[in-house]
N, C-alpha and C positions, 0 to 999 in steps of 0.2 A: 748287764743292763737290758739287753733284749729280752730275757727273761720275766721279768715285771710286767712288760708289758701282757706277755701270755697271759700269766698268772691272775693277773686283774680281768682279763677277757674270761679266764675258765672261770673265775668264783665269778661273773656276771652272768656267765650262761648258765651254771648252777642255780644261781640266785633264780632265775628266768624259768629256770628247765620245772625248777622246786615247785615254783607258783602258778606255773601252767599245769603240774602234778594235781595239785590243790584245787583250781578251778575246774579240772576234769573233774575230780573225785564228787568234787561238789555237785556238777550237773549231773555226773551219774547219780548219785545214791539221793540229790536231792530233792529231786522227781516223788521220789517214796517218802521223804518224809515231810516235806514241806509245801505249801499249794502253789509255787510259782509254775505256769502255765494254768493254771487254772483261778485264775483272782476273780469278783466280780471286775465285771468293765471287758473281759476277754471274750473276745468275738468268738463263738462255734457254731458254726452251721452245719446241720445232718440234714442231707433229705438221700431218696433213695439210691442212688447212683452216684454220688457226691458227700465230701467232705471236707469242709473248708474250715482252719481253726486259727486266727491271727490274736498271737497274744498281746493286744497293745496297751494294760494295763501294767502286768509282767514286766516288758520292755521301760516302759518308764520306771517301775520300782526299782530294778537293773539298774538300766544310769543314772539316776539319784545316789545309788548308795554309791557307785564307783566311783561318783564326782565326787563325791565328800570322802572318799577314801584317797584317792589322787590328792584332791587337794589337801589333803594332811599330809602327803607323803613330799609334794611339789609346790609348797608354800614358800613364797618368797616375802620375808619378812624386814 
């Protein structure tokens, strides 16, 4: 019986490990192909000494889509 309980914790940390694999892979590789950090509406400043780049367009496209993904996954119906 103690057993199960493991069992359900390892395939949860899997599950976990799997999609944290996924959303790394994504931020590395998605830099190269996709314009998130660089949307209109993203702040960049260059002056000479200085570089300031706050992507607050980016950030909201981010959690829109994670709200609607959450919430399909955490729907109480």
């Amino acid at each position: 019986m103690i057993g199960n309980g493991f069992e359900s914790t390892g395939k949860t940390l899997m599950v976990f490990g799997a999609l944290l694999f996924l959303v790394g892979a994504a931020i590395y590789f998605g830099g190269k192909f996709t314009a998130l950090g660089r949307l209109p509406g993203d702040i960049h400043i260059e002056r000479e000494n200085f570089s300031f780049h706050f992507p607050i367009v980016t950030s909201i496209v981010v959690s829109l889509v994670l709200t609607m993904i959450l919430n399909l996954f955490f729907s109480r119906r």
